[in-house]
Every structure is written in structure tokens, then in C-alpha cells.
C-alpha positions as CSV (number, residue, x, y, z in Angstrom):
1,X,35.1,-25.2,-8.2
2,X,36.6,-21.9,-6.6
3,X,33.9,-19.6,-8.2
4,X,29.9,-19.6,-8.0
5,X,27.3,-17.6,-8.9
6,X,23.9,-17.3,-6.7
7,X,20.7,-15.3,-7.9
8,X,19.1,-13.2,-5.7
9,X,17.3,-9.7,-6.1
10,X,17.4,-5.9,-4.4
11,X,14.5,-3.5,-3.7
12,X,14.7,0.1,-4.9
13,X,11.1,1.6,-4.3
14,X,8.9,-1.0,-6.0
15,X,11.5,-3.2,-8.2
16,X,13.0,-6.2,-7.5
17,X,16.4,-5.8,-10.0
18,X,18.1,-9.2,-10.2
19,X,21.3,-9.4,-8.7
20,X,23.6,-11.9,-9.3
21,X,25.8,-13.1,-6.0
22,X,29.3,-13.6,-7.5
23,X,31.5,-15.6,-4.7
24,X,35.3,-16.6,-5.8
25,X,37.6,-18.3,-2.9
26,X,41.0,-18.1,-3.6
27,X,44.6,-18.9,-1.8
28,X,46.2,-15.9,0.0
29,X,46.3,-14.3,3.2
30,X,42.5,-15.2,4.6
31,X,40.3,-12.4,4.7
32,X,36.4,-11.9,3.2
33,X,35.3,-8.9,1.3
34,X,31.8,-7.7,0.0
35,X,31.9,-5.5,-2.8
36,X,29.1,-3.8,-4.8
37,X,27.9,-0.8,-3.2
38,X,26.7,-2.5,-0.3
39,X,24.7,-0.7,2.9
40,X,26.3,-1.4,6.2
41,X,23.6,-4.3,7.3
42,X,24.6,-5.8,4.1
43,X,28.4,-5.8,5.1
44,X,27.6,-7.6,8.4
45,X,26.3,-10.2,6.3
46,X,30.2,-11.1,6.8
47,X,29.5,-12.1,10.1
48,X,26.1,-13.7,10.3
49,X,27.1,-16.2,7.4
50,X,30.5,-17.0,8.8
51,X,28.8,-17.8,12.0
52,X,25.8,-19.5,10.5
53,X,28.1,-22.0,8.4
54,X,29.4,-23.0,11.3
55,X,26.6,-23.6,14.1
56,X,25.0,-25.3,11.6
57,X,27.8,-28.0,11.4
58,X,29.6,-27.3,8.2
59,X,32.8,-25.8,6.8
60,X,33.7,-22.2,6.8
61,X,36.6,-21.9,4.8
62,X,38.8,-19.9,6.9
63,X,42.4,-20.4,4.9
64,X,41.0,-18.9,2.1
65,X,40.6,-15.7,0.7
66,X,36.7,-15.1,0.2
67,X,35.5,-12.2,-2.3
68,X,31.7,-11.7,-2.9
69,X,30.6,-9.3,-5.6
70,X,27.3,-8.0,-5.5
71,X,26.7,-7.4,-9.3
72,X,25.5,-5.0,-10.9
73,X,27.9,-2.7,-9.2
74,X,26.2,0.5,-9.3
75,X,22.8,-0.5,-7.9
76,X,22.1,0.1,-4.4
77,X,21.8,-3.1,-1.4
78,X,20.2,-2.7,1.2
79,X,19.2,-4.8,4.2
80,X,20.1,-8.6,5.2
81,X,18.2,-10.3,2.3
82,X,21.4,-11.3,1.0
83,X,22.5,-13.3,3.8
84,X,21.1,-16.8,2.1
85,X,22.8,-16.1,-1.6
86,X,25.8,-15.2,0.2
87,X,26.2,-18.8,2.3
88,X,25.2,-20.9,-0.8
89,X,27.5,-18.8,-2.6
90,X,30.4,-19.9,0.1
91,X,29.0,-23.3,0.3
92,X,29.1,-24.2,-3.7
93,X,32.4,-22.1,-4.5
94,X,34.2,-24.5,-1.4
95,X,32.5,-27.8,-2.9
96,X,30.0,-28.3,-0.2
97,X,26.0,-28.2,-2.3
98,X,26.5,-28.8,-5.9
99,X,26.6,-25.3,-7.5
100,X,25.0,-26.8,-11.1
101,X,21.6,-27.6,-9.4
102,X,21.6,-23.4,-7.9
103,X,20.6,-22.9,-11.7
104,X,16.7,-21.5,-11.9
105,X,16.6,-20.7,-8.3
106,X,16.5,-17.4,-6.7
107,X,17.2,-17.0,-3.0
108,X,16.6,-14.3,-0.2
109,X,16.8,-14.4,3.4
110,X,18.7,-13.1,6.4
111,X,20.7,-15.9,8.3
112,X,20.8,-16.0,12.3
113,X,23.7,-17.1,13.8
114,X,22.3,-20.2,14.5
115,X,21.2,-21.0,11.0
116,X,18.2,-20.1,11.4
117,X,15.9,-18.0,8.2
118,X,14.3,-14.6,9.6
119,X,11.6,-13.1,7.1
120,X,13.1,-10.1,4.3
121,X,10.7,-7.0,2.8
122,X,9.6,-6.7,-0.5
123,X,8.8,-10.7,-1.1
124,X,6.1,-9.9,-3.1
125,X,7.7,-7.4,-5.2
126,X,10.2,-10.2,-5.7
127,X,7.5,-12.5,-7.0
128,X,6.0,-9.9,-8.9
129,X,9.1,-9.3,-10.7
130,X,9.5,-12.5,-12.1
131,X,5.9,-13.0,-13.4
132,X,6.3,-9.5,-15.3
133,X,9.2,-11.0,-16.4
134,X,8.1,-14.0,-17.9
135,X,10.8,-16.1,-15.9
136,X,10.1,-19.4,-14.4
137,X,12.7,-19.0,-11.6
138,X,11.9,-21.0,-8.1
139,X,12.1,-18.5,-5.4
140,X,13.5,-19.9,-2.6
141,X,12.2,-17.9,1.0
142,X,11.6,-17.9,4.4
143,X,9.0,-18.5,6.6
144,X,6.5,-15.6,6.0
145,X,8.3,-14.0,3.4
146,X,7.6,-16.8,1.4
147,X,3.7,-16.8,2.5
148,X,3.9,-13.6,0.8
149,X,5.3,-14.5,-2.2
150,X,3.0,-17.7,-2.9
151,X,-0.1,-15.0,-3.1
152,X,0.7,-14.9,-6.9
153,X,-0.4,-17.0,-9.4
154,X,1.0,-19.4,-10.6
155,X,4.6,-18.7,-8.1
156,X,7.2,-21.6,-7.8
157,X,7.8,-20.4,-4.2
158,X,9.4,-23.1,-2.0
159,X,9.6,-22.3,2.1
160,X,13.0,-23.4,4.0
161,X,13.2,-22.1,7.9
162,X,17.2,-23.5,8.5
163,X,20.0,-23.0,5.9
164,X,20.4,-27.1,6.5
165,X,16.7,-27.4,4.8
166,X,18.1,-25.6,1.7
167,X,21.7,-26.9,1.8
168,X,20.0,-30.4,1.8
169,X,18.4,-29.7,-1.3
170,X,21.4,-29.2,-3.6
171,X,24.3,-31.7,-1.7
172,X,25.7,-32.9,-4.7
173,X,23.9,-36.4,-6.2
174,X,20.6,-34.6,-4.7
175,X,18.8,-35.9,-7.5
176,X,18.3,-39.0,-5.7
177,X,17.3,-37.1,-2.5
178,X,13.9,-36.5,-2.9
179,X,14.4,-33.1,-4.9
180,X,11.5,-34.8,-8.0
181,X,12.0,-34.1,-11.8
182,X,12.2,-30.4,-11.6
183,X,15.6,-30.2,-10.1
184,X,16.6,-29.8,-5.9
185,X,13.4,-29.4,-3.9
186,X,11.1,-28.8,-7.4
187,X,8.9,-31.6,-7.8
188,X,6.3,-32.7,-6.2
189,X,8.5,-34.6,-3.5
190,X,8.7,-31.3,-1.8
191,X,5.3,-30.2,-1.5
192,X,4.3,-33.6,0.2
193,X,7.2,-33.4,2.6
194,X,6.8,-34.6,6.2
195,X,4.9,-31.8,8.5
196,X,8.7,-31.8,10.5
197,X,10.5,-31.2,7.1
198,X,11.8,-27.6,7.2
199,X,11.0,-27.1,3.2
200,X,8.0,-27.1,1.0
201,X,6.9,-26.0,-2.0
202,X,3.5,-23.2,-0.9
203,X,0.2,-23.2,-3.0
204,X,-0.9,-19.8,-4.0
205,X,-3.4,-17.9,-2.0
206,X,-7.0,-17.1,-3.6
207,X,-8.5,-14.3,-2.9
208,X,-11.2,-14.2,0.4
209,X,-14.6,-14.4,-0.6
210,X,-14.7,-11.6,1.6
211,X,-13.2,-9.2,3.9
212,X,-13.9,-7.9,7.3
213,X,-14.9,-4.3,7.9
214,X,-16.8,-2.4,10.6
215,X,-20.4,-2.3,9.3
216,X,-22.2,1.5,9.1
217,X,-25.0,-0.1,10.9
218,X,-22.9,1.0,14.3
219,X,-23.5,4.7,13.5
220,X,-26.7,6.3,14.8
221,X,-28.3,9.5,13.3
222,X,-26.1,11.4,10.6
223,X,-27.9,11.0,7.4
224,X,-25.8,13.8,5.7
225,X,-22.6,12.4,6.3
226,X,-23.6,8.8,5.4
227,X,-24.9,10.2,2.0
228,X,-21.7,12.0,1.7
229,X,-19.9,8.5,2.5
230,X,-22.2,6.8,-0.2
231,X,-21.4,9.7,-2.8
232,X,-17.7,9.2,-2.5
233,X,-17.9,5.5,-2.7
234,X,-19.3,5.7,-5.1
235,X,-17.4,8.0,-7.4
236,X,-14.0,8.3,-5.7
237,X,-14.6,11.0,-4.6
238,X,-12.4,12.7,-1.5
239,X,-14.3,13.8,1.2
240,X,-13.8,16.6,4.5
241,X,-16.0,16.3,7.6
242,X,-16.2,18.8,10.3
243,X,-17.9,18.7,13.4
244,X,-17.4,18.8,17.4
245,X,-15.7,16.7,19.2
246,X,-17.6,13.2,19.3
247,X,-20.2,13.5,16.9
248,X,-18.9,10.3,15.0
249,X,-16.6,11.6,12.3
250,X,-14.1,8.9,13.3
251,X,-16.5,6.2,13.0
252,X,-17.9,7.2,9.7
253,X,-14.2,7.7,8.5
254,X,-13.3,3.9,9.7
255,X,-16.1,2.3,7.7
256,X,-15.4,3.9,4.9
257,X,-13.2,0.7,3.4
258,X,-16.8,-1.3,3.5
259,X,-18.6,0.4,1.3
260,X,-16.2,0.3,-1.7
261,X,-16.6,-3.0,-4.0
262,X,-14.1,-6.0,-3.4
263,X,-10.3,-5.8,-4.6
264,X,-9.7,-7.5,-7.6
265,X,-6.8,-9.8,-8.3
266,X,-4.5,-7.1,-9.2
267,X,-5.0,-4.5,-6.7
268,X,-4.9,-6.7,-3.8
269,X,-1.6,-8.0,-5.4
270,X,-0.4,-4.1,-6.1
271,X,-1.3,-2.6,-2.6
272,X,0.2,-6.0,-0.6
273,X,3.2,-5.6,-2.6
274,X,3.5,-1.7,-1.5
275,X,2.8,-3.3,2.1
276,X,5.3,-5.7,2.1
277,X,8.1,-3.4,0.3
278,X,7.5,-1.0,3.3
279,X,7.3,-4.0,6.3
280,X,3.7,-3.5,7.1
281,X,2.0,-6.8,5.1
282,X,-0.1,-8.9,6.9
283,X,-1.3,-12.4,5.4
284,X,-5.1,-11.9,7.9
285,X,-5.6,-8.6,6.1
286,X,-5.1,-10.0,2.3
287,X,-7.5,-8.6,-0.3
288,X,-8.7,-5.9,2.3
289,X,-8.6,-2.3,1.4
290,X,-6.3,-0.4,3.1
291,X,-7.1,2.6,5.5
292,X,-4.0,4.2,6.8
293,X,-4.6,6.5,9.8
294,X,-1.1,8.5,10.6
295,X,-1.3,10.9,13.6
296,X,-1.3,14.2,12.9
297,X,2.3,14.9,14.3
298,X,3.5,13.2,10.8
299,X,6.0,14.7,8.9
300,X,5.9,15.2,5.2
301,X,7.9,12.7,4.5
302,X,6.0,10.0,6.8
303,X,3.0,11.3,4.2
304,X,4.8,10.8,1.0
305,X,7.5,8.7,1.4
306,X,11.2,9.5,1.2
307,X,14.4,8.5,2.8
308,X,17.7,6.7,1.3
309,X,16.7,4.5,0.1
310,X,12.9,6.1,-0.7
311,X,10.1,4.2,0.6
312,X,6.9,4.3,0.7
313,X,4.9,6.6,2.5
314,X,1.3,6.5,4.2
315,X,-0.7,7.6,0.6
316,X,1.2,4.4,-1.1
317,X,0.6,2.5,1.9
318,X,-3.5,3.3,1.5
319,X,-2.7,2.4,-2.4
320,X,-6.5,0.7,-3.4
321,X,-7.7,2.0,0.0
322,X,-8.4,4.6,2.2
323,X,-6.1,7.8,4.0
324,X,-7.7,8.8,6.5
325,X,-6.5,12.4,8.5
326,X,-8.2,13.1,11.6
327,X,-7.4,16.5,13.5
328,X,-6.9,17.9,9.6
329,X,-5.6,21.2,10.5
330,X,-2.6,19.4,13.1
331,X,-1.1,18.2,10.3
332,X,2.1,20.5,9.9
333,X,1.4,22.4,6.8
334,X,4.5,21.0,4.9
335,X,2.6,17.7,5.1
336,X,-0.6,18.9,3.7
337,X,0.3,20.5,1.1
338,X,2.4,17.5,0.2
339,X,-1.2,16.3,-0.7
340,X,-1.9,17.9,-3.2
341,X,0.0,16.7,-6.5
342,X,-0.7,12.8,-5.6
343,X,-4.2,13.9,-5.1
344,X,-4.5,14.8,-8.5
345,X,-2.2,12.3,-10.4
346,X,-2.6,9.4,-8.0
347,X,1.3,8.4,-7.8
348,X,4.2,10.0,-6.2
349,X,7.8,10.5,-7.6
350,X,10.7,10.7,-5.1
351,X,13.7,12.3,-6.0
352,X,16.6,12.4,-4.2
353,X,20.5,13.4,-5.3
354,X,21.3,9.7,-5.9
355,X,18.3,7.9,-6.5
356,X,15.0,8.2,-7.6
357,X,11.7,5.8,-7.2
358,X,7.7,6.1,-8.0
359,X,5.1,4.4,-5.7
360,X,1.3,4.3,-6.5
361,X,-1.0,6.5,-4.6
362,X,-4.4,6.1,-5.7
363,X,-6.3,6.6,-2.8
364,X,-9.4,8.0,-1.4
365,X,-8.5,11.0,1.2
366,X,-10.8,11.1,4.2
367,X,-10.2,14.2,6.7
368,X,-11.6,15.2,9.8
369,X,-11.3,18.4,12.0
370,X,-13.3,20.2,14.9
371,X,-14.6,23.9,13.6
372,X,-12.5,25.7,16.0
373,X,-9.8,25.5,18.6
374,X,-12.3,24.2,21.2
375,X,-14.5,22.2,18.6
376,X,-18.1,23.5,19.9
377,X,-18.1,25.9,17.2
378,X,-22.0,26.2,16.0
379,X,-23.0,23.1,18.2
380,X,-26.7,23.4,20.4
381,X,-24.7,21.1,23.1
382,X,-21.7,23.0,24.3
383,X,-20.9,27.0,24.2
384,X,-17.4,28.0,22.0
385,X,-15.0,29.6,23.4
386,X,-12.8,30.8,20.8
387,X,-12.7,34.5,19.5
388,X,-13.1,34.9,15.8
389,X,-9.5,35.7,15.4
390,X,-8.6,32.1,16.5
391,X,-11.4,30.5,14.9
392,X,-9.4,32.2,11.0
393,X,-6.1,31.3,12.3
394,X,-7.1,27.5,13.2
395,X,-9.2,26.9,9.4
396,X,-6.8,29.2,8.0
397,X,-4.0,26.1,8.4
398,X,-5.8,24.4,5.5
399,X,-4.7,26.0,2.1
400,X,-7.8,27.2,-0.6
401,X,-5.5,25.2,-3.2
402,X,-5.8,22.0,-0.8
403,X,-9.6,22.7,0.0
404,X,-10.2,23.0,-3.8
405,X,-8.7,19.4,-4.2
406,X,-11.4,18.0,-1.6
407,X,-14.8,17.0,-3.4
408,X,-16.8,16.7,-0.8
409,X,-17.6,19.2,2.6
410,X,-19.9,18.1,5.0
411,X,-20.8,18.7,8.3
412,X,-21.2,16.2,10.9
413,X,-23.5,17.8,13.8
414,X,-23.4,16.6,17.6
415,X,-25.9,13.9,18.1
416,X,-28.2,14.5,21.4
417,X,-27.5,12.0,24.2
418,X,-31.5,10.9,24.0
419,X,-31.6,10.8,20.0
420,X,-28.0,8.7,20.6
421,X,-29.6,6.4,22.7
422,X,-33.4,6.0,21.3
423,X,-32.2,6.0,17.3
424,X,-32.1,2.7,15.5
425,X,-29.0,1.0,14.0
426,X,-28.5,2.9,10.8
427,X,-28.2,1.5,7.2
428,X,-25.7,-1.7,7.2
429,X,-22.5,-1.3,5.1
430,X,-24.2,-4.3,2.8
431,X,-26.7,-2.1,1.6
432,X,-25.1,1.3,0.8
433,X,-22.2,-0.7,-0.8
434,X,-25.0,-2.5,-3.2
435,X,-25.8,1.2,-3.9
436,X,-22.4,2.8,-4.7
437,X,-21.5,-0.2,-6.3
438,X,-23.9,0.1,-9.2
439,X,-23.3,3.3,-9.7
440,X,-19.9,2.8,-10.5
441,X,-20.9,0.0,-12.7
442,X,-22.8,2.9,-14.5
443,X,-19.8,5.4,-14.9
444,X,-17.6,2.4,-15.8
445,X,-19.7,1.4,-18.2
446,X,-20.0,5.1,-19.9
447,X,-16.3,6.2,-19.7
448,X,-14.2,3.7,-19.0
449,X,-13.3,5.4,-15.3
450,X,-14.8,6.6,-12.2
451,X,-16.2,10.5,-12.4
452,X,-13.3,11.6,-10.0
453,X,-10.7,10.4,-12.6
454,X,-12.3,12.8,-15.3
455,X,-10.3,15.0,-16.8
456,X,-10.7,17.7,-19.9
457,X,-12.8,17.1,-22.4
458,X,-14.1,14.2,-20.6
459,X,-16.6,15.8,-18.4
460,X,-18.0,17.6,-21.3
461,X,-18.8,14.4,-22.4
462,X,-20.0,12.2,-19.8
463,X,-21.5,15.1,-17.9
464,X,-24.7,15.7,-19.8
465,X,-26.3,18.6,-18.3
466,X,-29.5,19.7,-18.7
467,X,-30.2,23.2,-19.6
468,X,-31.2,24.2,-16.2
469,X,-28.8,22.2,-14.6
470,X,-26.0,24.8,-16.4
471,X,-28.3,27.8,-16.1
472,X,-28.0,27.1,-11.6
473,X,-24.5,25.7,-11.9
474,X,-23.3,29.1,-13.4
475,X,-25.2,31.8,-11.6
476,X,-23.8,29.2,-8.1
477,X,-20.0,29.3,-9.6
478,X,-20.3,33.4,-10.1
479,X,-22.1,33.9,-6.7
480,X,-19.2,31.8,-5.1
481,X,-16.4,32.6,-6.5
482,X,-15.8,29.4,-7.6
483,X,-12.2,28.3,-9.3
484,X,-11.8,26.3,-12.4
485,X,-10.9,23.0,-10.9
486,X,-13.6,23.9,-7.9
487,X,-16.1,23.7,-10.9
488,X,-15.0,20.7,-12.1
489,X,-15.4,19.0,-9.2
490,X,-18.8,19.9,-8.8
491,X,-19.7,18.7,-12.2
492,X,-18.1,15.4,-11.3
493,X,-20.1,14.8,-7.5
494,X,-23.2,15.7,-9.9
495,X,-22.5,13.1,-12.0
496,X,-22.2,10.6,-9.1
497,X,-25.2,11.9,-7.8
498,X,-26.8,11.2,-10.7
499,X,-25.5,8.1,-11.0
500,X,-26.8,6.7,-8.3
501,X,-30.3,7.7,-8.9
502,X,-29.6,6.3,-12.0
503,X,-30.5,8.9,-14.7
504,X,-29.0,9.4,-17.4
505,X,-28.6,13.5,-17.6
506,X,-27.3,15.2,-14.8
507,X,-30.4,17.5,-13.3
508,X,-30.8,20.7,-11.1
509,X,-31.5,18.4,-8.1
510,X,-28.2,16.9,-8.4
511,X,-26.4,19.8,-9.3
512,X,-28.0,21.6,-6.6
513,X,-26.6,18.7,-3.7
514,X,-23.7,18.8,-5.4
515,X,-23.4,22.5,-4.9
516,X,-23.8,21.9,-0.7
517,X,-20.9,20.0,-0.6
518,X,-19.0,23.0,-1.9
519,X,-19.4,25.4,1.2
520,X,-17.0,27.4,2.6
521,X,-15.7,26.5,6.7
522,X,-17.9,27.7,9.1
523,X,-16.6,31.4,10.2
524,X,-17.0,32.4,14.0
């Protein structure tokens, strides 16, 4: 048969379309052309398969006239996934795997010279696609790629680490190879292979019983800061430290991740699949939230993604998890302000002339910054140096739109070297997370959501102020020239508050801490 047809599937943001690998060999002056509107790695495909065929002992066709369509046309290919499709493609159009038993299978990979399978992005999103789908397609991987893809349930997900282990799988008569009653390499033959056997069928991964963060028990003194930290566990809420140089802000910032509850099935599957799609997925860190920490030389699009094709940026990357922006101010402005939609709408649309993708971006925004230039601004330990004109100019980099978007302000003072040294460990991780935990039990169990995700009429509702409670929330908002949205988001850290004191009204005393966390920077 001159003509066979491989499936496979491309990556545009988070979807894996289904492409079908159309290969025809014909007679006529020899030659091999990809069409389909292929990206230049995938047109060097040409090469690796050609040389792959033949180190790993079988038959190229050179006499013949080899066309591969990449269909549908008009979606974009990117990278060497097709590299497998492509050589089975050859392989069953010139007679050499029977191209019958390639029915129900799904293949990606890219092919080293030698034969050898190298691991592809976007696995996962691959595996997802099919479950959302409703298809029982095998997918057919390599060596990590498939790891990847065997974390969901219920995924036919068979590993092959040489283009012989697949090619083995589908010689024609391969029924009688070993390949079990679900067709080449389905049954059960193929997850009891031999350990030296370069294919086998992968079990899904369950979820840890749990993950591995650094506990809060390492940081000594700063009780307002860890309350802040327990608030925005809590409720979601995003939070802004500011304080000198070494006072711990990093620290606090890094065990963040602990204190919110364990991922569940889906987002662990959602935020590895956003990993994987943009090359950063580990199997040791599966299940565990993410806390992304660019530097502040990032551009915007570093931040939010972008690029041809789009990909995900650092807030999709911390999807489920954690962003966390030390030196806050560093940032080029273009980058924070970036911020400040997917802060509110928790996903991110990137639009370009040709193409167009949405990633997720629900994720808790953690910033850091020193006071001033120097950093000693306000601290007993070291004198500032800075003039009161640098001191606007530096805060002055962070927009009142952005700062009104940020729940939570707290200060983190410098810790004395003898308080450092005498203090106990502080609160474990364990413990506050018990805390925050119930009280998001409590605002699930009221509204549905967590009390950052309010919106509208909502607060009115779940809110429930006292009288007083509106009476000194008022006469604050007046005195401090409070916005709209500013207001809101006091309402909502009082409702946490409250929350996890676990009353049901929401009182002056929470209204009142709620009210501290609103305070303007710190002026020279």
C-alpha cells in the first residue's frame, strides 16, 4: 500500500488538535516533501527520519517520491513531535509494519539519528485531550513524555525508547507477537514485558499523600507577617511585604505553598499540564503547588506569556500556586502592570496577528520590596540614606491601580541579631495550614468560592456586617480616600478574618485589622 495515514496531535497554547499524518510514496524523480504549514524543526524532521530508518537497520525508500501532509492544513506545527508519525507513516505506506494495526493509536516523539525516542512538550495536554474527548486512543510516547501522560486516569499510555520497540509492535502478523487481545503492544503482554524490553504499557500515577514544602517553623519573630500569610491562605488573598533588606520577606514568601490545602485531582492535572506544555514539568514535584519566582529583569512577556506560537508565561506557570515577585519595584513597569487584568479574571488571552491562545492564571501574587533605594528606610538597625525625592521616585514605580489590586500590605521589620538568635522556632506550617484550611471550608461552604473570588452582589451577601462594623468601615474609606475596588477588598480580608475566628458576622475587630493591611507605603 503506497498511502498511510498516522495519528498524532499539535500544541497551540493548551490544546492538543488531532492531526492526522498523511504519507503517500509514489514513482517519480525521488525527492520528500512536508506539507501543512510546518515550522522549520518540523521540516528537518526530513532528515532525522531518513537517517533514523536507516541506522536502525531498515529500508528508506530512496527511488521513491515521498509526500507527507500534515492535515489539517491551516493549523500551525511546531517542534519535532512529529518525527515518530512521520517514520511509521514511511514505514506502513512502503509495506514494512502493517498499517491496519496503526488504527486507535496515537503517536509523538522526536527521532535521533540513531533511532533513538527523545521526550516532546505538551504530553499531558495530549492525554488530556483525549479523555475530554471521550476517545479510547493508545498513546504511544517516549520515555518521560509518556511518564507524563500516564498521570491521568484511566490513560492507555504505552512507553517505547527505540523506533525498533514500536516498529516491532505492528510487523505485519504481529498478532502473534506478543501484542495481547487489544491489538499491537495493547494487552496485557506489554505491561509484563521483560525489564530489557524497550516498550510497556505505564500505570497511572496517584496523587502523593503529600508534598514537600519548607515548613514556617524556620522563621523566627514576625508575627504580623505570618498572620498576613495565614489571612491570604486562607482567603486567596494577594499579599505585599515591605521591609529592609534581610528581615525574612523571602522566607515567608517561599513557604507560602505550605500553608494552602492539598491539590486535588484536577488541579494537579491542570497546572502539570501548563508545566509540561511550557517544558518545565517535573514527575518529583507532582501534586505540589507551584511557586514561580522570575527575576525582576523579566520582561512582560516572560510574565504573561506570548511568542509565536504563545506560550505560557510565569502567572500560568504558578496556575494552582504561587508568583512570587521579589525586588517588586525592579520589575520594568510594562511587566507590572501586565498584572493587573489576570489578577482580577484569573486567565490570560494572547492575541497575536495570526493566532490566538488562553492559559489559566489563577494564582496567588506574593511581592516583596525594600522601602527605599537603600532598604533601611524606618529600620532601628541601619541609618537611610536616601533623600525623600528618591524614596517617591523608587515606590512611585508601583502604579495606585496595581497597589489597589493587592489585598494585603504588611510590613516586615528587621529582626535584632539577639531576638534572631534567642527566639524559638515559630508556628510549623502544619498548624497554620489546619487554620486557613477551615476557614476556607467555612467560605466554601457559604458561597460556593473563596472571599477573594467575590464579586458584586456577592459581598453584600456573604459579608454580613454588623452595624458598627459599617459605621468604622465608612468614616476609614472617607478618611482614606479609599477607591471602589480598594473597598471591596477590605470587605473581603474582613470576611477572612472572620472566618478564621469563626464567627459568623463580620465585626469591628475584623474590620479594623482588615483596615491595617490597607496602608499607604511608608513616605521618607
Amino acid at each position: 500500500m503506497s498511502l498511510s495515514l498516522v495519528q498524532s496531535r499539535a500544541l497551540l497554547g493548551l490544546e492538543a488538535a488531532a492531526v492526522t499524518v498523511e504519507v503517500h510514496l509514489a514513482n517519480g524523480l525521488p525527492s520528500f516533501t512536508l506539507v501543512g504549514l510546518a515550522e522549520t524543526e518540523v521540516k528537518e524532521a526530513r532528515e532525522r527520519v531518513r537517517s533514523a530508518i536507516q541506522n536502525a537497520g531498515l529500508a528508506f525508500p530512496h527511488n521513491k517520491r515521498i509526500t507527507v501532509n500534515l492535515a489539517p492544513a491551516d493549523l500551525p506545527k511546531d517542534s519535532g513531535r512529529f518525527d515518530l508519525p512521520i517514520a511509521l507513516g514511511i514505514l506502513a505506506a512502503s509495506g514494512q509494519i502493517d498499517a491496519a494495526q496503526l488504527a486507535g493509536h496515537e503517536f509523538a516523539g522526536e527521532l535521533s539519528l540513531s533511532g533513538e525516542l527523545r521526550p516532546v512538550r505538551g504530553a499531558l495536554a495530549m492525554s488530556l485531550a483525549l479523555q475530554a474527548a471521550g476517545e479510547s486512543a493508545r498513546l504511544v510516547l517516549p520515555p518521560g513524555s509518556a511518564d507524563e501522560a500516564a498521570l491521568v486516569p484511566q490513560a492507555q499510555v504505552f512507553r517505547a525508547r527505540h523506533l525498533l520497540d514500536v516498529v516491532r509492535r505492528f510487523l505485519p502478523g504481529g498478532g502473534d507477537r506478543g501484542a495481547g487481545a487489544d491489538g499491537a503492544g495493547g494487552g496485557d503482554d506489554a505491561a509484563s514485558a521483560a525489564p530489557h524490553d524497550g516498550w510497556s504499557r505505564l500505570a497511572p500515577n496517584p496523587l502523593p499523600a503529600c508534598a514537600d514544602y519548607p515548613d514556617l517553623a524556620d522563621v523566627k519573630g514576625q508575627a504580623a507577617a505570618r498572620r498576613a500569610l495565614e489571612i491570604a491562605a486562607a482567603g486567596g488573598h494577594s499579599l505585599l511585604m515591605m521591609g529592609p533588606p534581610g528581615s525574612g520577606k523571602s522566607m515567608l514568601a517561599q513557604r507560602f505553598a505550605g500553608l494552602l490545602p492539598a491539590m486535588t485531582p484536577h488541579e494537579a492535572l491542570e497546572s502539570a499540564a501548563i508545566a509540561s506544555v511550557g517544558g518545565r514539568f517535573s514527575l518529583a514535584r507532582w501534586a505540589q503547588r507551584p511557586t514561580c519566582s522570575p527575576h525582576h529583569t523579566a520582561s512582560a512577556v516572560a510574565l504573561v506569556g506570548g511568542g509565536s506560537p504563545p506560550r505560557p508565561g510565569e502567572i500560568s506557570l504558578a496556575h494552582h500556586g504561587v508568583l512570587f515577585l521579589d525586588e517588586f519595584p525592579e520589575f520594568p513597569r510594562a511587566a507590572l502592570e501586565a498584572l493587573r487584568e489576570p489578577l482580577e479574571t484569573g486567565s490570560i488571552t494572547i492575541s497575536r496577528a495570526a493566532r490566538r491562545a488562553e492559559f489559566p492564571a489563577r494564582f496567588q501574587l506574593i511581592a516583596a520590596m525594600n522601602p527605599c533605594p537603600c532598604g533601611h528606610l524606618g529600620s532601628p538597625l541601619a541609618a537611610c540614606r536616601c533623600t525623600p525625592d528618591q524614596v517617591a521616585r523608587y515606590q512611585g514605580r508601583l502604579s495606585g491601580p496595581l497597589l489597589d489590586r493587592i489585598d494585603l500590605h504588611v510590613e516586615v521589620p528587621a529582626v535584632a541579631p539577639q531576638e534572631l538568635v534567642q527566639a524559638p522556632a515559630g508556628e510549623t506550617s502544619q498548624a497554620v495550614r489546619a487554620r486557613a484550611n477551615a476557614a476556607r471550608e467555612r467560605a466554601l461552604a457559604r458561597q460556593g468560592k473563596l472571599n477573594q473570588a467575590l464579586q458584586g452582589q456577592e459581598i453584600d451577601t456573604a459579608i454580613g456586617l454588623d452595624r458598627a462594623a459599617a459605621k468604622f468601615l465608612n468614616s476609614a474609606a472617607t478618611r482614606l480616600g479609599w477607591s471602589a475596588r480598594g473597598m471591596h477588598r477590605v470587605l473581603k480580608v474582613a470576611r477572612t478574618i472572620a472566618d478564621l475566628a469563626g464567627s459568623q458576622s463580620t465585626e469591628v475587630a475584623q474590620v479594623a485589622e482588615a483596615v491595617q493591611y490597607r496602608r499607604a507605603l511608608r513616605a521618607a
